[in-house]
MARMAR-927546 format. One record per residue (C-alpha): residue number from 0; z, y, x; residue in one letter. Coordinates in Angstrom, 2 decimals, decimal comma, padded with zeros to 5 digits. Last residue first. Layout:
<recs>
+-----+---------+---------+---------+------+
: seq :      c3 :      c2 :      c1 : type :
+-----+---------+---------+---------+------+
: NUM :       Z :       Y :       X :    a :
...
+-----+---------+---------+---------+------+
</recs>
This chain:
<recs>
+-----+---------+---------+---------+------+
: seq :      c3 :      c2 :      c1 : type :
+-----+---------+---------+---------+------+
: 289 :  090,32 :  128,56 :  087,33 :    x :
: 288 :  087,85 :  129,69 :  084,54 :    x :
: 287 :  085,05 :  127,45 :  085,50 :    x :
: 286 :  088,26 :  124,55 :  085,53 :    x :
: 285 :  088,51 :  125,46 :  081,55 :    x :
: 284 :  085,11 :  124,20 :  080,77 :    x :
: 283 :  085,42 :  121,04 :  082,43 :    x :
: 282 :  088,51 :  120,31 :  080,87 :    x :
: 281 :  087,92 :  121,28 :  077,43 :    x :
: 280 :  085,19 :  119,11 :  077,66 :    x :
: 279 :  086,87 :  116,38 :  079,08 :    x :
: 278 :  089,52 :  116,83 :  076,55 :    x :
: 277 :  086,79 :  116,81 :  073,34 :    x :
: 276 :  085,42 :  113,36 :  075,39 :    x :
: 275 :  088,62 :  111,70 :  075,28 :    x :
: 274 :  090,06 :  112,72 :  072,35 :    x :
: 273 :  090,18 :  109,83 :  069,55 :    x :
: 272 :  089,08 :  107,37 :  072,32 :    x :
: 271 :  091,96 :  107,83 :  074,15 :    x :
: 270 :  091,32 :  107,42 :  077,60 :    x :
: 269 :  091,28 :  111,15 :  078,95 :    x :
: 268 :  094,16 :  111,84 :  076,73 :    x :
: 267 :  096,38 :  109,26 :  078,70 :    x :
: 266 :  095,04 :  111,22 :  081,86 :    x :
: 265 :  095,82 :  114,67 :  080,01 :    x :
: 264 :  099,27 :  113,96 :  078,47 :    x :
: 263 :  100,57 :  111,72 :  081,20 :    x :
: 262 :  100,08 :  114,00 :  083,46 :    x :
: 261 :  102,08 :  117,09 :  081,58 :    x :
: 260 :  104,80 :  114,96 :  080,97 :    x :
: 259 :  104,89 :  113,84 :  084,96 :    x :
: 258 :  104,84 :  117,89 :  085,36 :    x :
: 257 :  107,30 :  118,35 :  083,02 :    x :
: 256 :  109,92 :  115,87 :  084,36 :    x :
: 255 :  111,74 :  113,05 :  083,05 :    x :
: 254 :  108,35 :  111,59 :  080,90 :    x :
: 253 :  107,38 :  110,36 :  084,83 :    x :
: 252 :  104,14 :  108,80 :  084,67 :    x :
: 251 :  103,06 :  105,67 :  087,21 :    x :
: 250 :  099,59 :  104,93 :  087,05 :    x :
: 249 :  098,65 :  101,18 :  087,58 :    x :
: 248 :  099,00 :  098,31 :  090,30 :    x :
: 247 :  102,86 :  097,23 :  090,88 :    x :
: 246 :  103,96 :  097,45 :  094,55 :    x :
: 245 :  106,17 :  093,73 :  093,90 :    x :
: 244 :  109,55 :  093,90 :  095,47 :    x :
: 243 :  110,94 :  090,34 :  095,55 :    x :
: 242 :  114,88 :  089,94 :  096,05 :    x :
: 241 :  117,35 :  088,24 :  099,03 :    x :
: 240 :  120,14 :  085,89 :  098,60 :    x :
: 239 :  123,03 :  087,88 :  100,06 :    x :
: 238 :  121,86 :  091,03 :  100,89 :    x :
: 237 :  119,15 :  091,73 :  098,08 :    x :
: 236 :  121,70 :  090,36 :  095,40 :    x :
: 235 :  124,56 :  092,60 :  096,92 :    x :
: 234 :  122,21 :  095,56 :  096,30 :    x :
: 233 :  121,15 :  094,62 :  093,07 :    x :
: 232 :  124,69 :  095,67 :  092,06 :    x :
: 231 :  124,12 :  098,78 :  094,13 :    x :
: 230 :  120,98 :  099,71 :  092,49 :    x :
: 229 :  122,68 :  099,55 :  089,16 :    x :
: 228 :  124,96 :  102,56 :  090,11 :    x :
: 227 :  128,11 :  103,04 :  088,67 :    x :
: 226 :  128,22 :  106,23 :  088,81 :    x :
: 225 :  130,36 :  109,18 :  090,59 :    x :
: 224 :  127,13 :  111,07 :  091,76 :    x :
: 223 :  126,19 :  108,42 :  094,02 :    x :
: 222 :  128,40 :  105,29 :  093,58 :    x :
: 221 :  130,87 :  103,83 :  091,09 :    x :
: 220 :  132,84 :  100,30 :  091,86 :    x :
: 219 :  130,85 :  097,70 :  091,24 :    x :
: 218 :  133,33 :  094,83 :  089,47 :    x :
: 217 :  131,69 :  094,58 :  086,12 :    x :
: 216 :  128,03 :  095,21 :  087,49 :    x :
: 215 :  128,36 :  091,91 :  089,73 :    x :
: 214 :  128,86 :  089,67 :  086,89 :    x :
: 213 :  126,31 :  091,26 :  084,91 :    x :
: 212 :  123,83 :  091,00 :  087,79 :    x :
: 211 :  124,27 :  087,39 :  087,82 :    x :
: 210 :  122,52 :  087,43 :  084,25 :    x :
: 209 :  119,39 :  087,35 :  086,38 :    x :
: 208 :  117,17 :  090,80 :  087,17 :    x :
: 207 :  113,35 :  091,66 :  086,31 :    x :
: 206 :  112,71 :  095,00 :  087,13 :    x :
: 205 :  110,73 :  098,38 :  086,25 :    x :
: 204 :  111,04 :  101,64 :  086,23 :    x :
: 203 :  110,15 :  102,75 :  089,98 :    x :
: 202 :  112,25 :  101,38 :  092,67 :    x :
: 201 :  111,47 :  102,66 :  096,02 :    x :
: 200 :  109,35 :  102,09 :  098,93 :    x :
: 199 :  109,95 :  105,34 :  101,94 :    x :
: 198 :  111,30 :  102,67 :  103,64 :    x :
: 197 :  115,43 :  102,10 :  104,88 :    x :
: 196 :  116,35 :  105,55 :  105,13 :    x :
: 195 :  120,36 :  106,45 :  105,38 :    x :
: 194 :  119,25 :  107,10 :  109,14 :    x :
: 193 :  117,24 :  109,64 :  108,25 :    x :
: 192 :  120,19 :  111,41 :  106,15 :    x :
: 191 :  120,83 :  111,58 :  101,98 :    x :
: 190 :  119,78 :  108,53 :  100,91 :    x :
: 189 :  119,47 :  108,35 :  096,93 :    x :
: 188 :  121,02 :  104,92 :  096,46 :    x :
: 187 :  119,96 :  102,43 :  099,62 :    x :
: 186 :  119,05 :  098,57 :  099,18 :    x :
: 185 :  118,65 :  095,69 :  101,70 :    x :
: 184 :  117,28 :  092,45 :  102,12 :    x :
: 183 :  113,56 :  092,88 :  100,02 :    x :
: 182 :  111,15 :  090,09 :  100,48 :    x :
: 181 :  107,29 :  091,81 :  099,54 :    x :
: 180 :  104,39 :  091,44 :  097,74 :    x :
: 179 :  101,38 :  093,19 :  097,27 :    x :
: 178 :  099,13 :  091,48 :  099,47 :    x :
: 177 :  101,55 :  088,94 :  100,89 :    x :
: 176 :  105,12 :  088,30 :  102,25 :    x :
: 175 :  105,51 :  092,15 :  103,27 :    x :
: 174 :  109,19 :  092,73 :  104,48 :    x :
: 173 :  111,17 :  095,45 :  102,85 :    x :
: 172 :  114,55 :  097,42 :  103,29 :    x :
: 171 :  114,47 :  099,53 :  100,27 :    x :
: 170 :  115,30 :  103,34 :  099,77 :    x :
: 169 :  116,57 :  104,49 :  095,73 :    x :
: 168 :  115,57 :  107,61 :  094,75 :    x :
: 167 :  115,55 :  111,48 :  094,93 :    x :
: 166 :  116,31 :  111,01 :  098,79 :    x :
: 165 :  112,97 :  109,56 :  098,88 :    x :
: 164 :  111,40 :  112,79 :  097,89 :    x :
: 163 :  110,69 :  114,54 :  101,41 :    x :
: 162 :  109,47 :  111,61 :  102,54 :    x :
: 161 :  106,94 :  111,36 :  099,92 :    x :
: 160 :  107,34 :  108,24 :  097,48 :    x :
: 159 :  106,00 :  104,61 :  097,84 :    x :
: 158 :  106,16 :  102,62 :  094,77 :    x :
: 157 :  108,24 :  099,82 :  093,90 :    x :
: 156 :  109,16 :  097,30 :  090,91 :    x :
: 155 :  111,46 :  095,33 :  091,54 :    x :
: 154 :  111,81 :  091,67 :  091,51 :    x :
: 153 :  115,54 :  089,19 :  090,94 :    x :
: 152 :  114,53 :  085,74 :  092,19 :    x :
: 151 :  112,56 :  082,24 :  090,70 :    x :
: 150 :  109,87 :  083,13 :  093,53 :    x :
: 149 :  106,53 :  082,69 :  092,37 :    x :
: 148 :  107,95 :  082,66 :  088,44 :    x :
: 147 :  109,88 :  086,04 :  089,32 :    x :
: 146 :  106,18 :  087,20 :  090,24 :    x :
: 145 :  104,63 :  086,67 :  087,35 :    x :
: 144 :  107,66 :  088,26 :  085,47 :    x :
: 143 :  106,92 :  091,32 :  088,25 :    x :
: 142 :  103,38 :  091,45 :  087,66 :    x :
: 141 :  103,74 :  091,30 :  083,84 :    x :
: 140 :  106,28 :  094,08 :  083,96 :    x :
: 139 :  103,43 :  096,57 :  085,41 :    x :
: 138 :  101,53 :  095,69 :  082,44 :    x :
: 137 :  097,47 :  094,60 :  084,10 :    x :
: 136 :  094,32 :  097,21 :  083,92 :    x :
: 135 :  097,23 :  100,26 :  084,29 :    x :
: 134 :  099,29 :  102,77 :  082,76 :    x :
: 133 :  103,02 :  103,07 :  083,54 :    x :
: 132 :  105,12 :  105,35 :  081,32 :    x :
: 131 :  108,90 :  105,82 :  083,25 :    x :
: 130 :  111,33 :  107,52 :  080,75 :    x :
: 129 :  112,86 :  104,83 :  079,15 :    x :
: 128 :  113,52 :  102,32 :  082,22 :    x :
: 127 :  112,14 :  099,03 :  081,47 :    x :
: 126 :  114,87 :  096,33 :  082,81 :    x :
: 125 :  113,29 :  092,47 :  082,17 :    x :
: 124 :  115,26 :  089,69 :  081,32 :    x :
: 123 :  116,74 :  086,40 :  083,42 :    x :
: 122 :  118,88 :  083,89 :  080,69 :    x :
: 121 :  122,23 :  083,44 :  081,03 :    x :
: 120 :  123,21 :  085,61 :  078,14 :    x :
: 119 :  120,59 :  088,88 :  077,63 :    x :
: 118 :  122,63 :  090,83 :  074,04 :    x :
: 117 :  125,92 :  089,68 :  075,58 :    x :
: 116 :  125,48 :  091,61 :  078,84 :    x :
: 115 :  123,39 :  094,58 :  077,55 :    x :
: 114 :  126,32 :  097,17 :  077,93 :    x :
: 113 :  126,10 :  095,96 :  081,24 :    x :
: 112 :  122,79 :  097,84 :  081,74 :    x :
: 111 :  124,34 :  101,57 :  080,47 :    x :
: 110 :  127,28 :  100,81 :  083,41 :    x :
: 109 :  124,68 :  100,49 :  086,05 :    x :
: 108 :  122,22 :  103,36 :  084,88 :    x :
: 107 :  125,58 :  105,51 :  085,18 :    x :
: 106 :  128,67 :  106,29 :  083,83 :    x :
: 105 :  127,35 :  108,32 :  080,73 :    x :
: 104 :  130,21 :  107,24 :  078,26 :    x :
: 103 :  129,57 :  105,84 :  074,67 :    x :
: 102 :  126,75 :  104,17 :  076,02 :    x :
: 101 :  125,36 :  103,01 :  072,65 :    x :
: 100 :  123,55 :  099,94 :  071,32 :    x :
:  99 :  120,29 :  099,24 :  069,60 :    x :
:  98 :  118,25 :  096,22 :  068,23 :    x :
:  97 :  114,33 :  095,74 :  068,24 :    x :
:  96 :  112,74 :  091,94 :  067,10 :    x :
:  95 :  109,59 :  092,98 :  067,93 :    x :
:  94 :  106,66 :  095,25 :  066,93 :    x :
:  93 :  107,55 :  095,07 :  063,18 :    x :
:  92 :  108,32 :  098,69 :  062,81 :    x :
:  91 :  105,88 :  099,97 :  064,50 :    x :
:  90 :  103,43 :  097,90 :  062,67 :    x :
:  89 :  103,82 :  099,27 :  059,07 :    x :
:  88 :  103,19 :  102,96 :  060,57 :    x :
:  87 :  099,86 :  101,74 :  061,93 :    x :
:  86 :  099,14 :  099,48 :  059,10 :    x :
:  85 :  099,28 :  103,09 :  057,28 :    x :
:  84 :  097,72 :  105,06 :  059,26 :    x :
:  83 :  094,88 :  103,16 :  058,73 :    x :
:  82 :  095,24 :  101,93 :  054,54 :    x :
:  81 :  094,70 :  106,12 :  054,34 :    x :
:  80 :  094,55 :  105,54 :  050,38 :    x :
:  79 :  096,80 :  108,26 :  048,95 :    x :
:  78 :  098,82 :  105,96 :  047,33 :    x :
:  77 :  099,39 :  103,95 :  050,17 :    x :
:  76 :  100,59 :  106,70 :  052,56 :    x :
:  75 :  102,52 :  107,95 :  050,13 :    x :
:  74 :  104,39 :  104,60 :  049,77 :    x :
:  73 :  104,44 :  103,93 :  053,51 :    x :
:  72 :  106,04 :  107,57 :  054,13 :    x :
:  71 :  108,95 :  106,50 :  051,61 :    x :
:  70 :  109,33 :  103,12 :  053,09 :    x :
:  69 :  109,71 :  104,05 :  056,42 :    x :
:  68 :  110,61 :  101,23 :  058,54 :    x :
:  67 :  112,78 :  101,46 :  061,71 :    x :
:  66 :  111,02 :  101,77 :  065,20 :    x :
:  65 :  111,06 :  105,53 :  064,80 :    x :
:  64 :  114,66 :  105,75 :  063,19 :    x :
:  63 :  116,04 :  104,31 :  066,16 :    x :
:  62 :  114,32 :  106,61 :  068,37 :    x :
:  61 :  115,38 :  109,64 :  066,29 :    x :
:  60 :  118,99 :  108,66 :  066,53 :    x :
:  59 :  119,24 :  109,53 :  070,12 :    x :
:  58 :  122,23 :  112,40 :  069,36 :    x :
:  57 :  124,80 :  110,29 :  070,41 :    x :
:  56 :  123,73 :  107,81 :  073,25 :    x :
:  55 :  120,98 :  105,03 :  073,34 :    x :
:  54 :  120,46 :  101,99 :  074,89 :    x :
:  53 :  117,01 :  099,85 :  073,31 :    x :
:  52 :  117,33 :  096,31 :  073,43 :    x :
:  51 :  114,30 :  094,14 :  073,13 :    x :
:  50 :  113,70 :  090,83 :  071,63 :    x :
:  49 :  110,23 :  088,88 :  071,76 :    x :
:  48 :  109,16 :  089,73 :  075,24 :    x :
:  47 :  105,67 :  087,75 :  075,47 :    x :
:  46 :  103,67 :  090,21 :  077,68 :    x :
:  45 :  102,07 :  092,63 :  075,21 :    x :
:  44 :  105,11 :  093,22 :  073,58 :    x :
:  43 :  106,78 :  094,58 :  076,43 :    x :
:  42 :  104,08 :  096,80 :  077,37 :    x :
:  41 :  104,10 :  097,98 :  073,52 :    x :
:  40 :  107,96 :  098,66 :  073,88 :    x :
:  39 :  106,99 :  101,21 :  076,58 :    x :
:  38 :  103,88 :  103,01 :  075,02 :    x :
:  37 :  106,32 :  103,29 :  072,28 :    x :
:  36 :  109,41 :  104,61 :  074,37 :    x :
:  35 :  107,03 :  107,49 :  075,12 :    x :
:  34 :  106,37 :  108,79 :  071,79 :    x :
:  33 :  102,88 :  108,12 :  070,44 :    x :
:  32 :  100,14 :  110,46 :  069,23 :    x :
:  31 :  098,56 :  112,43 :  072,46 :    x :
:  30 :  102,12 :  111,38 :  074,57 :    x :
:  29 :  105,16 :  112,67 :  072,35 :    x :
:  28 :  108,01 :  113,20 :  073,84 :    x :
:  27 :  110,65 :  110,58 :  072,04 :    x :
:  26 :  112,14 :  109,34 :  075,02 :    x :
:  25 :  112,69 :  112,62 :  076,43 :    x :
:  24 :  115,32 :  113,05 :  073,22 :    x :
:  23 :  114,99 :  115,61 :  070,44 :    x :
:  22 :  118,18 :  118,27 :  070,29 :    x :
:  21 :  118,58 :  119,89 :  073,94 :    x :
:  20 :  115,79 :  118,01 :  075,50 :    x :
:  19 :  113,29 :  120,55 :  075,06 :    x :
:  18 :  115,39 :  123,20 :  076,62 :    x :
:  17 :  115,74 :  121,34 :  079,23 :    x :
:  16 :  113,15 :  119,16 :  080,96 :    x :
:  15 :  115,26 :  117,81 :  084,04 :    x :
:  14 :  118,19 :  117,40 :  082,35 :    x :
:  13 :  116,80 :  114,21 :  080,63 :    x :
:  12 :  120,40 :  113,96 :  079,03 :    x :
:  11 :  120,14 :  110,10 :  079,57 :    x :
:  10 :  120,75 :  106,75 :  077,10 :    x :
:   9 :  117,44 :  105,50 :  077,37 :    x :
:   8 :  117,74 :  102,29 :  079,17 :    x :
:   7 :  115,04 :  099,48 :  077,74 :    x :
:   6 :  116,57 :  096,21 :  078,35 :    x :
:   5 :  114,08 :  092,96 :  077,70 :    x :
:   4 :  114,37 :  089,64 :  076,43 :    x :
:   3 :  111,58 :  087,11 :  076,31 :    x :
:   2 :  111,31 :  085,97 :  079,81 :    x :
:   1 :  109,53 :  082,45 :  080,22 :    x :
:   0 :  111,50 :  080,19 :  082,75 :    x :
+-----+---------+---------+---------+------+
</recs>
């Protein structure tokens, strides 16, 4: 079944980068000339997905006025002849077919996905988290919908994390089924002991879940932290009928902290042709200094 729907989270107080955060949200950062939830929505795009859902909370109304049109910008714009910037504005807006919806009440990652219930159906949709940027030759969401056609099941996306980080993230039981790919049984929130520790693999920004998980959300009771966790829900999937894990190829960025910001900025800057070689200069030169 081709996925065309697709559930961008970006409801959170991104915390983690205060004070920046306390009036513009993370999703918005820019990254050399787009926001983050751009790059996101453009991997989307670039696979099929048609509709996309953005979830927002008060004080996220910059992102909804990003992907709207701007008809007073598009007028100067035209006047004054820069026909570039100007398709570029235009196309932002027309990217897909965008809608929004609040989380009223920050419950969790869980309860911001079952807001999407009626927007998704019956049908299977991808899960883009709204601070995760992932670079790469092939979109990371690509290799999962490819893979959800392999196996007609939920997939995550994974990455291995330090051992000293894992209890930052989720913990998966895995099994490799080839190259890349792997069955996934069993599913652990944040462990906080050894034995909590299924892998050092965990979920990194993307997935591709069936409406099932809607089902499941609505009677998960909340987890770590007092949320409704959306790794549990995909828990009892794992358990009882088994998932996919797919160790995506590209560069994973993390917009929620300032040192994933500050990554993104340089090695995204590094390909853009507008600044690529000034950066590498700047680069060079600056490391004689260090």
């Amino acid at each position: 079944m081709k996925i065309t729907k697709a559930v961008i989270p970006a409801a959170g107080f991104g915390t983690r980068v205060l004070p920046a955060t306390k009036n513009m949200p993370k999703e918005m950062f820019p990254i050399v000339d787009k926001p983050t939830i751009q790059y996101i929505v453009e991997e989307a795009v670039n696979v099929g997905i048609t509709d996309i859902l953005i979830i927002t909370n008060r004080g996220k109304g910059l992102i909804e006025d990003h992907f709207d049109a701007s008809p007073e910008l598009e007028a100067l714009l035209e006047k004054s002849g820069k026909t570039d910037f100007l398709e570029t504005v235009r196309g932002i807006s027309n990217l897909a077919n965008i809608t929004f919806i609040r989380q009223k009440e920050m419950k969790g990652l869980g309860h911001a996905v079952l807001k999407a219930k009626s927007f998704v159906g019956n049908e299977p949709f991808a899960v883009m988290y709204g601070d995760g940027i992932i670079s790469g030759k092939t979109p990371a969401i690509k290799q999962l919908i490819d893979c959800y056609g392999e196996f007609g099941e939920g997939v995550v996306g994974v990455k291995e994390v330090a051992k000293e980080d894992i209890h930052k993230y989720g913990s998966l039981k895995v099994e490799r089924l080839h190259d890349n790919v792997f069955k996934c049984t069993d599913m652990k929130e944040k462990p906080q002991t050894e034995e909590e520790v299924l892998s050092l693999y965990s979920i990194q920004d993307r997935c591709v879940l069936p409406s099932e998980i809607f089902e499941i959300l609505e009677r998960t009771k909340p987890g770590v932290g007092g949320e409704i966790q959306l790794t549990d829900a995909m828990r009892e999937i794992a358990v009882t009928k088994g998932m996919t894990a797919v160790d995506f190829e590209g560069k994973r960025y993390d917009i929620g902290n300032k040192f994933g910001i500050l990554q993104a900025q340089i090695e995204i800057g590094l390909e853009h042709p507008e600044t690529s070689e000034q950066l590498k200069n700047y680069i060079k030169a600056l490391a004689k200094t260090l």
